[in-house]
Residue frames as qw, qx, qy, qz and C-alpha x, y, z in Angstrom:
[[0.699, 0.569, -0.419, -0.109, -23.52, -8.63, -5.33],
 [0.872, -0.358, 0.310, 0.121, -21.68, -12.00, -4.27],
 [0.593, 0.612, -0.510, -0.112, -18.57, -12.39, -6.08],
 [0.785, -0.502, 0.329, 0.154, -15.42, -14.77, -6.00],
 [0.020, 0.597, -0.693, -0.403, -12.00, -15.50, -7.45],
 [0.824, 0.461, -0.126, -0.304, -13.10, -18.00, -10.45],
 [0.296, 0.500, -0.811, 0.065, -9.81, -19.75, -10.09],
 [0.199, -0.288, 0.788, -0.506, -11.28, -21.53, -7.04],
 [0.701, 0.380, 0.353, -0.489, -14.21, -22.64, -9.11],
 [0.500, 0.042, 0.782, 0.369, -14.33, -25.05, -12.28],
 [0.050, 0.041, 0.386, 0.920, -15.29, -23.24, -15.68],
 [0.326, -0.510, -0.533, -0.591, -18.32, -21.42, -16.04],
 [0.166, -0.631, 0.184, -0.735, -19.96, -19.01, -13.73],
 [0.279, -0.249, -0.815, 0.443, -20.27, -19.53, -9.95],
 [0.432, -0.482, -0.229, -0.727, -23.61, -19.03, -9.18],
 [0.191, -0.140, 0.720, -0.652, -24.23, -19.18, -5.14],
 [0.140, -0.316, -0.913, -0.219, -27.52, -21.14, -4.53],
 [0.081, -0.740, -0.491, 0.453, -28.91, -18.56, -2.58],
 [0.040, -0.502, 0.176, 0.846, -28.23, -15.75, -4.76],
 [0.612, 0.670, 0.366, -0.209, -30.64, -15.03, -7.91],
 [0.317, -0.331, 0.544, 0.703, -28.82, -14.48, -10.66],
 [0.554, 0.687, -0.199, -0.426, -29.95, -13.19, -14.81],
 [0.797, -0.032, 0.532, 0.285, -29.16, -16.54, -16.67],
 [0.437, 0.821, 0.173, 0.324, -28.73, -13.99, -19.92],
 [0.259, -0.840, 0.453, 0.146, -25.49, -12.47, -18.25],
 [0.643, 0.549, -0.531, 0.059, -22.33, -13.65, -20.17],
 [0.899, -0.264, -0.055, 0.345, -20.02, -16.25, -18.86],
 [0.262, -0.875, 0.273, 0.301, -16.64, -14.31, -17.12],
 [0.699, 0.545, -0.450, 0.103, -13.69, -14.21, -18.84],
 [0.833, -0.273, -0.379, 0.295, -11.09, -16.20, -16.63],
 [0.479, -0.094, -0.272, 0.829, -9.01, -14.48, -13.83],
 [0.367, -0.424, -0.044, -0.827, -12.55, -11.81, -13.70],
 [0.029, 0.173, 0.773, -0.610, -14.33, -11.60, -10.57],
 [0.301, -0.386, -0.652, -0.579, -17.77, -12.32, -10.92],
 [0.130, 0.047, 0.412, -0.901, -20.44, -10.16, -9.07],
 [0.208, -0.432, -0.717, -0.506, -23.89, -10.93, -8.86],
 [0.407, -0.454, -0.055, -0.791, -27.15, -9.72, -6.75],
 [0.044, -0.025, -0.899, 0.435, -28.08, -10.85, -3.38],
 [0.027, -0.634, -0.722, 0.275, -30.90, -9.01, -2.44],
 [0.037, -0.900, -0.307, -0.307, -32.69, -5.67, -2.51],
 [0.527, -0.848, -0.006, 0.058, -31.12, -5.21, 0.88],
 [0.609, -0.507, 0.396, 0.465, -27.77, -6.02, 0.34],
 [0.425, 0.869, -0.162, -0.193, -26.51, -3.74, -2.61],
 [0.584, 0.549, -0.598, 0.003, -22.77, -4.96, -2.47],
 [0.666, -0.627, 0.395, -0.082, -21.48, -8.00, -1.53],
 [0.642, 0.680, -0.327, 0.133, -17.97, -8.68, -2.69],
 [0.624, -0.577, 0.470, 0.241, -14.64, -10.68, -2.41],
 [0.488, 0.871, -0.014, 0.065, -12.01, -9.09, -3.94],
 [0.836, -0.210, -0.018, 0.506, -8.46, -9.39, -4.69],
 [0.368, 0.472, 0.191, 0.778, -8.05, -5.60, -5.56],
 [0.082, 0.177, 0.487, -0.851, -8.21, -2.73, -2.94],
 [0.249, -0.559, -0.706, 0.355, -11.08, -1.44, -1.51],
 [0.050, 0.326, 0.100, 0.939, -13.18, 1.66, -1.90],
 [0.003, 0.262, 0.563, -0.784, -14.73, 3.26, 1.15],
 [0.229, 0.341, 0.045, -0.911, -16.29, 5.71, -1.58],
 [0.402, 0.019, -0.730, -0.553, -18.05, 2.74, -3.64],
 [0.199, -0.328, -0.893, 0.234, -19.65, 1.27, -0.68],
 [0.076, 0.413, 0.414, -0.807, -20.84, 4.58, 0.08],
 [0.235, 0.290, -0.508, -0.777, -21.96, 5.09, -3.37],
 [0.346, -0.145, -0.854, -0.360, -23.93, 1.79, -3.53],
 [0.302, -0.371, -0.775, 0.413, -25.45, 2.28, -0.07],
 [0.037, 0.464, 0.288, -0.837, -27.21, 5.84, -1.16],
 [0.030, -0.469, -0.815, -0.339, -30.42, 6.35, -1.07],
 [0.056, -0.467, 0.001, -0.883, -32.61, 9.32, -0.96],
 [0.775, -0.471, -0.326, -0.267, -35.30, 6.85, 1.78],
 [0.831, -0.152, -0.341, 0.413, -31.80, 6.62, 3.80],
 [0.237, -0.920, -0.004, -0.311, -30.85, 9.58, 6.30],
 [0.607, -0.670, 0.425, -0.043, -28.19, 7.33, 8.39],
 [0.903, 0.335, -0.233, -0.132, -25.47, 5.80, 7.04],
 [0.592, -0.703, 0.392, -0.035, -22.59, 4.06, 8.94],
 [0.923, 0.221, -0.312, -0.044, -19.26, 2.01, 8.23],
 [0.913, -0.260, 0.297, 0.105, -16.89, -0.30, 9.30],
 [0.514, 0.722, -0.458, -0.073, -13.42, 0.00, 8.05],
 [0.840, -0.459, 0.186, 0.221, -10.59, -2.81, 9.14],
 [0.254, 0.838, -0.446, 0.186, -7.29, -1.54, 8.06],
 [0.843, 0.182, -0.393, 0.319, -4.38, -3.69, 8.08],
 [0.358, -0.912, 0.198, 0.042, -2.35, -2.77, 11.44],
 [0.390, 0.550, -0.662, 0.327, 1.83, -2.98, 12.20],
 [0.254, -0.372, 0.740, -0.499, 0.87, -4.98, 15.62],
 [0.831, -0.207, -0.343, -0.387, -0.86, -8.12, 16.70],
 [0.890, -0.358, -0.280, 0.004, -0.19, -10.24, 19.74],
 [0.328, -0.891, 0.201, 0.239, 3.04, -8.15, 20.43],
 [0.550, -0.015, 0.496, 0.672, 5.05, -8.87, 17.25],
 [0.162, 0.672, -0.084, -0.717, 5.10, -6.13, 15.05],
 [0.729, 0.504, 0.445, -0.130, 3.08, -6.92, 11.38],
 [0.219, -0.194, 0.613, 0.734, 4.82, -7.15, 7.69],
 [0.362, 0.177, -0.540, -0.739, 2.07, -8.44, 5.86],
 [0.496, 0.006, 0.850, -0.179, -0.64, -10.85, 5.49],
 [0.316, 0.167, -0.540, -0.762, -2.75, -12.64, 3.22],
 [0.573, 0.136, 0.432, -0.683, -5.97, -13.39, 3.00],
 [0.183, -0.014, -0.920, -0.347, -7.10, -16.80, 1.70],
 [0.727, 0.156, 0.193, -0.640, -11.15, -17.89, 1.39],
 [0.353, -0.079, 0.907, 0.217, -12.38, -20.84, 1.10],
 [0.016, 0.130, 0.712, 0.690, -14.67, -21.82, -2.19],
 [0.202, -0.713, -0.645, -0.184, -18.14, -21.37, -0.54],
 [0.298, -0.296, -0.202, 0.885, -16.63, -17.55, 1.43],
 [0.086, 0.018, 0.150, -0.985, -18.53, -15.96, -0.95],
 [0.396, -0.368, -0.636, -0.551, -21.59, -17.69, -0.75],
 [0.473, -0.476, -0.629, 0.392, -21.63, -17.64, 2.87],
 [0.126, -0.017, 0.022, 0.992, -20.99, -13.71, 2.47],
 [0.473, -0.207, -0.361, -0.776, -24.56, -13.39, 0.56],
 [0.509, -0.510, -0.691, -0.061, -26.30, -15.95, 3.25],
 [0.323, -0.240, -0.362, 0.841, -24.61, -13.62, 6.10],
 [0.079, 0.037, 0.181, 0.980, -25.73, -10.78, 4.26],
 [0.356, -0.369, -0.660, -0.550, -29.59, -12.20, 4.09],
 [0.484, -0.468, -0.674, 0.304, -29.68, -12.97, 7.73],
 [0.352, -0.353, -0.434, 0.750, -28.62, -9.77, 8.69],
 [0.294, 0.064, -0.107, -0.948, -31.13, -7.86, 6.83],
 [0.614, -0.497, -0.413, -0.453, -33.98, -9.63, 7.92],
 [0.451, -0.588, -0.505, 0.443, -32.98, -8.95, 11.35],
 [0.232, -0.372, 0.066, 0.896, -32.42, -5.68, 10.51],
 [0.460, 0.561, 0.685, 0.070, -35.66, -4.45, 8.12],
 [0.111, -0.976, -0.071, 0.174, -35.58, -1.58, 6.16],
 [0.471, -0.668, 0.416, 0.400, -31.78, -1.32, 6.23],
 [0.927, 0.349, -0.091, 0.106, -29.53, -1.96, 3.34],
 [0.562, -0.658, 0.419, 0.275, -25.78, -3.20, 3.63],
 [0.715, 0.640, -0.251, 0.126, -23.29, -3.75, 1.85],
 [0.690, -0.527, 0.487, 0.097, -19.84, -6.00, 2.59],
 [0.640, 0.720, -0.270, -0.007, -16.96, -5.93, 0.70],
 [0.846, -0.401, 0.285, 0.207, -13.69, -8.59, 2.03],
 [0.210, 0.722, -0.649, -0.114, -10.01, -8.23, 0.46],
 [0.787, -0.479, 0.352, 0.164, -8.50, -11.41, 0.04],
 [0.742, 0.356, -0.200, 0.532, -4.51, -12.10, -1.35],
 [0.618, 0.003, -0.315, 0.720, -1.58, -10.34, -0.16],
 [0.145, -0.930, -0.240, -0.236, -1.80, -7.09, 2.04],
 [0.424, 0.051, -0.472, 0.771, 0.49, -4.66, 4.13],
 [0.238, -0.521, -0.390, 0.721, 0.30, -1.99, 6.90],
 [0.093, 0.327, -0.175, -0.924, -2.06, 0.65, 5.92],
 [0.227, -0.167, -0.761, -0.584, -4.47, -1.82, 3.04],
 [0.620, -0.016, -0.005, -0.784, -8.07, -1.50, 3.63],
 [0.147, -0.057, 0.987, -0.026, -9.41, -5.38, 4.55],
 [0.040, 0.530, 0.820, -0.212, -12.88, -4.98, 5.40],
 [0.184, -0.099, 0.152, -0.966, -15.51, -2.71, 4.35],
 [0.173, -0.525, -0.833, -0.001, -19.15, -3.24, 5.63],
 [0.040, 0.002, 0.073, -0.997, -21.79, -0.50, 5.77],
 [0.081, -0.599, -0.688, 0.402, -25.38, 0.44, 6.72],
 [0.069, -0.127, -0.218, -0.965, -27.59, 2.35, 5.42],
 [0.124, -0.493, -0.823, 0.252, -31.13, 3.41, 7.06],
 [0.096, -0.743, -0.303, -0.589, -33.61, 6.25, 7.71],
 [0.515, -0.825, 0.195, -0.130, -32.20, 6.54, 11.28],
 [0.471, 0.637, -0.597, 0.121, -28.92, 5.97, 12.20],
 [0.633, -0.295, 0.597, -0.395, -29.69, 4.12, 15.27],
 [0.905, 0.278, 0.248, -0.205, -30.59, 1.09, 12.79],
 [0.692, 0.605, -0.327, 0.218, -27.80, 1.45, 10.48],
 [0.125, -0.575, 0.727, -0.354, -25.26, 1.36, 13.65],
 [0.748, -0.156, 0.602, -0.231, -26.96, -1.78, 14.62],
 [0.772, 0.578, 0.022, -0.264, -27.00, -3.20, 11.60],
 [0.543, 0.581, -0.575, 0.191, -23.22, -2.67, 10.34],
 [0.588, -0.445, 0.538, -0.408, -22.47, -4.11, 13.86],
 [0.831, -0.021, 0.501, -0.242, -24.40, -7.33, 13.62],
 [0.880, 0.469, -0.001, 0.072, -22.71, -7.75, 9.75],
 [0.314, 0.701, -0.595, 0.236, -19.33, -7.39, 10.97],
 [0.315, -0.398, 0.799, -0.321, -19.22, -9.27, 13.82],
 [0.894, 0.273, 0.253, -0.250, -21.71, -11.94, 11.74],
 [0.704, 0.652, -0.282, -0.001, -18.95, -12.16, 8.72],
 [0.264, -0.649, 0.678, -0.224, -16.11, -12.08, 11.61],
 [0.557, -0.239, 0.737, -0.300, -17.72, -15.36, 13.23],
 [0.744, 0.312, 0.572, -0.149, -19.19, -17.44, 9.86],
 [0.615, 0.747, -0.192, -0.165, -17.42, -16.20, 6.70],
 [0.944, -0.163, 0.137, 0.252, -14.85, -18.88, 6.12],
 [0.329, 0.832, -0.218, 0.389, -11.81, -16.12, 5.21],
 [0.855, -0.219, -0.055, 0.467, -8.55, -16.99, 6.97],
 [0.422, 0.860, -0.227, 0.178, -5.33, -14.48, 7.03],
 [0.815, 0.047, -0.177, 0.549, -1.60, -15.93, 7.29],
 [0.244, -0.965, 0.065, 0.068, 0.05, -12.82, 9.44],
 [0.738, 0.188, -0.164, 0.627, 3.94, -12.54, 8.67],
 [0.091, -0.973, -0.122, 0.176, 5.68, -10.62, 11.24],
 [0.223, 0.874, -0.432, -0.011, 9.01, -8.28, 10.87],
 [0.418, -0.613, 0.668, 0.060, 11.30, -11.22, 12.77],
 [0.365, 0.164, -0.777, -0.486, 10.12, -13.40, 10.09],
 [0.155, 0.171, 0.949, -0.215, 7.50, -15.83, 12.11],
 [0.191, -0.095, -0.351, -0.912, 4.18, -16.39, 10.94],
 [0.168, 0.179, 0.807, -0.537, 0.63, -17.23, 12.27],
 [0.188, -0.349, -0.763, -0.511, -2.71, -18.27, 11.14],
 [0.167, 0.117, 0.582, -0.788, -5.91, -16.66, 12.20],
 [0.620, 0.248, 0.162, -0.727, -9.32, -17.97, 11.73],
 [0.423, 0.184, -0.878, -0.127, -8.47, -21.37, 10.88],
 [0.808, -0.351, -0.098, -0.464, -11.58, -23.74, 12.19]]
C-alpha cells in the first residue's frame, strides 16, 4: 500500500503511476491518508504521520508459505554527530511516496519470492518514536535478511524523506537534503 499526506497533493486521490489502484474506491476525506496496493510482493507500503506499529508490519507480512521473517526498526536516538537530540521532523517530498512503491518493486524483483513491507514516519518526532519500519518475509530467512537489507538501505539512498534534527543547545541540522 503507497500512501501520502493529501495536503501535499491537489483534491482528489493521489494515485502513484506505478501503483494499480480500484477506480471504485471512494475519494479520501481531507487530512486522511490514502493507502493503496503496490504489488503482491509488497503488502505495506506507507507514509505516515501517526506512530508506527512493529506488530502491523508483522501482521501484514504473515504468511503460512513464509518460515523467515526479519525487520528493521530505526528508532529516534538522543545523539547524532556529538550534540545530544531533542527532536526532529520528518518532511517528504510530493512524489516520497511514489518513489516508496517504485523502491518497493525493485526490491522484490531482486529479491523473488519475498514479500516486504515499508512503513516511513514523517512530522514531528522525539527520543524513543519509531521512524522506520521495513520487513521481510520469506521461506528462508537467509532471503528475508537480504531482502529487508537491500529495502532499507534502497529507501535510505532514493526515497526523497528529509529530517530537520533539533538539538538540546538549541541548533539545528538538515539531513538528506539533495
Amino acid at each position: 500500500m503507497c500512501s501520502h499526506r493529501l495536503a501535499n497533493h491537489p483534491p482528489g486521490p493521489f494515485v502513484p503511476p506505478s501503483c494499480p489502484i480500484s477506480r471504485r474506491r471512494p475519494p479520501p476525506r481531507p487530512g486522511v491518508v490514502l493507502s493503496i496496493r503496490v504489488t503482491e510482493a509488497a503488502v505495506l507500503v506507507d507514509l505516515r504521520d501517526a506512530p508506527l506499529s512493529v506488530d502491523e508490519v508483522i501482521a501484514a507480512l504473515r504468511d503460512p508459505a513464509c518460515g523467515g521473517l526479519t525487520l528493521f526498526v530505526g528508532i529516534v536516538r538522543d545523539h547524532d554527530g556529538g550534540h545530544e537530540v531533542r527532536s526532529l521532523d520528518y518532511s517528504a517530498h510530493p512524489t516520497a511516496a511514489a518513489r516508496l512503491g517504485q523502491v518497493c518493486g525493485a526490491v522484490a524483483a531482486r529479491h523473488p519470492g519475498v514479500r516486504l513491507a515499508a512503513v516511513h514516519r514523517v512530522g514531528d518526532l522525539v527520543v524513543g518514536d519509531l521512524a522506520v519500519v521495513v520487513g521481510a518475509a520469506s521461506a528462508h530467512r537467509a532471503a528475508a535478511f537480504a531482502a529487508a537489507r537491500d529495502l532499507i538501505d534502497t529507501l535510505k539512498a532514493e526515497v526523497p524523506i528529509w529530517k530537520h534534527q533539533v538539538f538540546t543547545d538549541g541548533a539545528t541540522e538538515w539531513v538528506g537534503l539533495p
